[in-house]
N, C-alpha and C positions, 0 to 999 in steps of 0.2 A: 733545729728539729729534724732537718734531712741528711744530716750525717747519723743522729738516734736513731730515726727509722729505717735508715739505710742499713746499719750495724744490726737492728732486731731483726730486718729481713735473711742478713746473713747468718744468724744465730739460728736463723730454723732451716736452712740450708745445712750448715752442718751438725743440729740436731738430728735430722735425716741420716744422717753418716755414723750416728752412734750404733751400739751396738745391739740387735733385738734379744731377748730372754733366747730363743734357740739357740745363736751362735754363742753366748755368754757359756748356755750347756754345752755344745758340741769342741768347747776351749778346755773345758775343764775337764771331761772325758776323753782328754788326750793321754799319750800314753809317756811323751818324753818332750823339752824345751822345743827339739825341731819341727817335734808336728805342731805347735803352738804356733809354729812361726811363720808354719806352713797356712796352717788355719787364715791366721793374721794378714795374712799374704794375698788369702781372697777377697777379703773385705773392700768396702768402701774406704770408712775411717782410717785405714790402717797399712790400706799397703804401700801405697807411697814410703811412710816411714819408718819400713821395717825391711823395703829391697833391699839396701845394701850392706843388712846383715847376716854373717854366713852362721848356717845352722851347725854350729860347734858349740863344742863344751864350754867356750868361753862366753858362746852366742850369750848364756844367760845374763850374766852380767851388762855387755851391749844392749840386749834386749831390753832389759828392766830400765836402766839410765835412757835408753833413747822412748820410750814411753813416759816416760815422768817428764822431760823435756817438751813434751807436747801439748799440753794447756798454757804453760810459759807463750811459747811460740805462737799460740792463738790469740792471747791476749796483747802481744805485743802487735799482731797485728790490729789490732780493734783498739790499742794506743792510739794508730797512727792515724784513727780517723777523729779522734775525740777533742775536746776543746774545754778549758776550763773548770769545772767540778765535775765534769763525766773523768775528764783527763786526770784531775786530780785523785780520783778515787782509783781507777785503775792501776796509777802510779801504785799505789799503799797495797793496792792488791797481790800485785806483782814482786812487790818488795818482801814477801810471806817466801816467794824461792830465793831470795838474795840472803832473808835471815838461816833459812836451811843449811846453805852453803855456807854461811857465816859460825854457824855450830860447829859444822861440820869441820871446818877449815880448824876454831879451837880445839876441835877435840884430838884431831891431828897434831896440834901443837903441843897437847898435854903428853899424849900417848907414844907418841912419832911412830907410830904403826903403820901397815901399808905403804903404798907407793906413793912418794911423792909429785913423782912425774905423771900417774895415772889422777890422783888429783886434782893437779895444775890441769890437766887437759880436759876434764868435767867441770871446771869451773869455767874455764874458754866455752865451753857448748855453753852456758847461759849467757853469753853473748853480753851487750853492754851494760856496764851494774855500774850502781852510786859505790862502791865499797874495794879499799883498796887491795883485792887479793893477793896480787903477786905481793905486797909489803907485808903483808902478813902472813905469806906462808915462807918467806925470807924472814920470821923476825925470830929472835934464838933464845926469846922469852917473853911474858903475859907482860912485861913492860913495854920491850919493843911491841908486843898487837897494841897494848892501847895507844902507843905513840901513832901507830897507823891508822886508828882510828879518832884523831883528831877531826872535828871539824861536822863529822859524819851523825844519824841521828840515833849512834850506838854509843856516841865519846860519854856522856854523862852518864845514864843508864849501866855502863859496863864498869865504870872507873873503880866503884866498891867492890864489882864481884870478881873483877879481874886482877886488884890487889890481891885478895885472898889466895888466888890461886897463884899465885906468886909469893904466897906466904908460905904455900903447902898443903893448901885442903886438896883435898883428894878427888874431889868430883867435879860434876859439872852444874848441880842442882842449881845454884842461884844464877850461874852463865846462863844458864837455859832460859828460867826464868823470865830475866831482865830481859834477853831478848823479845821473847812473845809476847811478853806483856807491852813493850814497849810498838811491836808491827801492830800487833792486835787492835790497841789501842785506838791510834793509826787511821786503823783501817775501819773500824767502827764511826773516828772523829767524821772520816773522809763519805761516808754514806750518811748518817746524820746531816752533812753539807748540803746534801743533795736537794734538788725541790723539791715540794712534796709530795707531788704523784710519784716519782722514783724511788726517792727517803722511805715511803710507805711500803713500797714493793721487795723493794734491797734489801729492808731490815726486815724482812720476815725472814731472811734467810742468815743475813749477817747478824743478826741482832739474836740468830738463834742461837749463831754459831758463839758467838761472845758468852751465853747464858751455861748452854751445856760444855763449853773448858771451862766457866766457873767448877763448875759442878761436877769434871772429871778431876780436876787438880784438887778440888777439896778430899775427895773421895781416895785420890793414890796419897795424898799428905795424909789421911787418916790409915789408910789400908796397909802403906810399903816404907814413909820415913817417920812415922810416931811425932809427927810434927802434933805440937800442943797447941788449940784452939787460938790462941793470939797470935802464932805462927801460920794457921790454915786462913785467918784474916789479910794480916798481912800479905798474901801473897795473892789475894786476889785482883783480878783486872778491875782497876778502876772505872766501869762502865758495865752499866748494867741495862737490859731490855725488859722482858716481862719481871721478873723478879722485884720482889720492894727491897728494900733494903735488911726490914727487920727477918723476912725470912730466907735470905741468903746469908743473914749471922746466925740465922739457927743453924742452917745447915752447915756451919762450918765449923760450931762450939758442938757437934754431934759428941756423945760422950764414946760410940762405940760404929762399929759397921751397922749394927742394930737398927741405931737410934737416928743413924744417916739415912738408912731405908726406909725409916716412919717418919722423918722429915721432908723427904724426897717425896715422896707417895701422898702426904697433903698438901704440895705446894701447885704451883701453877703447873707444873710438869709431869706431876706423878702418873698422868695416863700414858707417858710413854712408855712407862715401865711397869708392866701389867702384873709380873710376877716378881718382885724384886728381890725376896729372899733366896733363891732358887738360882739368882745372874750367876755366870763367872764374871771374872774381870776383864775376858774378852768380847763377853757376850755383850757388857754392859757399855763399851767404848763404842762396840756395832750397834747397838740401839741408838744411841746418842748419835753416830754418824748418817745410821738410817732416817732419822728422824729431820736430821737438815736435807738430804738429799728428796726427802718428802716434797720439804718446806720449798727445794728449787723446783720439781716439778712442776707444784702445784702453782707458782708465779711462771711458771713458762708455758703453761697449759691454760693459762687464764685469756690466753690470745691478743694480748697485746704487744703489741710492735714498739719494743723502746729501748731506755738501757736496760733497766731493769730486766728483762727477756737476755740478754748480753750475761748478766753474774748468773743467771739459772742456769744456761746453758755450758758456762764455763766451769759453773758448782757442780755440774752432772756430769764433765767430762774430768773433771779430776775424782771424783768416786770412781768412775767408769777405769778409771788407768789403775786407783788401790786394788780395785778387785781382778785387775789382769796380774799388778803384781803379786796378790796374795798365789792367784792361782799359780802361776811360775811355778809358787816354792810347794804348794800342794802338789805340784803333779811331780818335780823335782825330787822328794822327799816320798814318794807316794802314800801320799794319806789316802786317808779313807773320802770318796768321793761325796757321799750322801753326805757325812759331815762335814766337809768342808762347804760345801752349799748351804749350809746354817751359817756360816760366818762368813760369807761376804755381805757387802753394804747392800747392793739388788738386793732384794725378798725373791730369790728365787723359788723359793719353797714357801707358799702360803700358810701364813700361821703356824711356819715350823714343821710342818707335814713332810713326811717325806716321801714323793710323789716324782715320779718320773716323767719326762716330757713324753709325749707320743713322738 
């Protein structure tokens, strides 16, 4: 119990360090990657791990990779305090960047695009992993990856979909899949473990998180691959939170985007989504992410000192890094400022208003 409390105490220490709604605006009203970095540079959160990047063209790139590295980093610290089913879970949790790099390494294998040496050396920054990358980015086919991953808790999971791609299909849809489903999983089993004052707390965030990828993978299986209702079943994560069973097969036999919208909108969930006909497709991923990011608030603000206080805080600082990288590519790309502040994960803008800080 004084290693939990120890770890909750330091969770609100570097809660402290996240980022307040001003500076969140005075990031996004930059003009080029250098003043971002400049910005970044003053912070609490952030300057440590952005000194000894130089503000160049390339900075971006550097930039974006050495922020995504940074909730990794934190939890591997807060590994090393844990024991048993605290340890257990974080492992799974952590295992969510090993599966990323593990896509990513495929996809490189399919494509052989980019640098392979720039690669190798982003998979070194994730420091020690169950997963054997150098074998796999030495292997000179989806036979040799699977031989690489013998042993691993990807070998069985991957064996079908990694045939195929050594048959010839042409994507990545079932690699991906079987991945996530398989960490997800995981990682749900792994809080479920927990006892139940923690169990209770965790899964309000993780258990939501499992609900709404239900509910985004049915929605792109209906929306972008025409997958048919026993295919939008089949691929869902075997574990479910709020949801009953009979209505996550409605929603997944939806006959049309329609009819996903009017099944969404009576279910346990539909007050997240207040206007659903009217979503984009990106709007409706940012609600869904808004919506967990509520969920860890709302167990971190509840004031208790535990693990659970540990994944809210680490749930908040990896939203906190998607909306530094969206912003990159908004200020990079120069969009339009007022809308891109509708689509980051913070609610910057209340009720979608668009209103400027003082």
């Amino acid at each position: 119990m004084g290693e939990r409390v120890s770890a909750g105490v330091f969770s609100h220490v570097l809660y402290a360090k996240l980022l307040k709604d001003e500076e969140m605006w005075q990031i996004l009203m930059c003009d080029d990657v250098p003043e971002i970095l400049e910005q970044l540079a003053k912070t609490l959160g952030y300057k440590d791990a952005v000194k000894f990047i130089r503000p160049e063209d390339e900075g971006r790139v550097q930039l974006e990779s050495r922020l995504k590295i940074i909730p990794l980093e934190q939890a591997k610290t807060f590994l090393r305090t844990m024991r048993g089913k605290y340890k257990h879970f974080l492992v799974a949790w952590i295992k969510r960047y090993e599966a990323s790099a593990l896509k990513r390494t495929l996809r490189y294998l399919m494509t052989r695009r980019g640098n392979r040496e720039n690669l190798r050396m982003w998979l070194l920054s994730l420091g020690d992993t169950s997963l054997p990358f150098d074998l796999l980015l030495s292997s000179r086919d989806f036979s040799d990856a699977l031989e690489a991953l013998k042993g691993t808790i990807y070998e069985k999971p991957l064996k079908e979909p990694l045939k195929r791609l050594a048959s010839g299909e042409e994507n990545m849809f079932h690699v991906e899949m079987a991945i996530d489903t398989t960490t997800m999983t995981n990682l749900f089993d792994a809080a479920y473990a927990l006892p139940y004052l923690e169990r209770r707390s965790v899964l309000k965030i993780i258990g939501l998180y499992v609900d709404l990828t239900n509910v985004m993978w049915i929605y792109r299986g209906l929306r972008f691959y025409d997958l048919t209702p026993e295919q939008r079943l089949a691929q869902l994560l075997p574990r479910r939170y709020k949801f009953t069973r009979s209505a996550l097969r409605a929603l997944a036999r939806s006959s049309d985007v329609d009819d996903f919208w009017g099944n969404l909108g009576t279910s346990v969930y539909g007050n997240l989504f207040e206007h659903p006909y009217s979503k984009s497709d990106i709007s409706f991923e940012r609600d869904c992410k808004r919506a967990i990011r509520e969920a860890a608030r709302r167990v971190f603000r509840a004031g208790r000192v535990d693990f659970a206080t540990v994944i809210a805080y680490l749930t908040l600082l990896e939203y906190e890094i998607g909306d530094l990288c969206t912003i990159i590519e908004d200020v990079r790309y120069d969009y339009d400022r007022r809308q891109a502040a509708l689509y980051l994960i913070r609610p910057l803008i209340p009720e979608g208003e668009i209103k400027w800080p003082l």
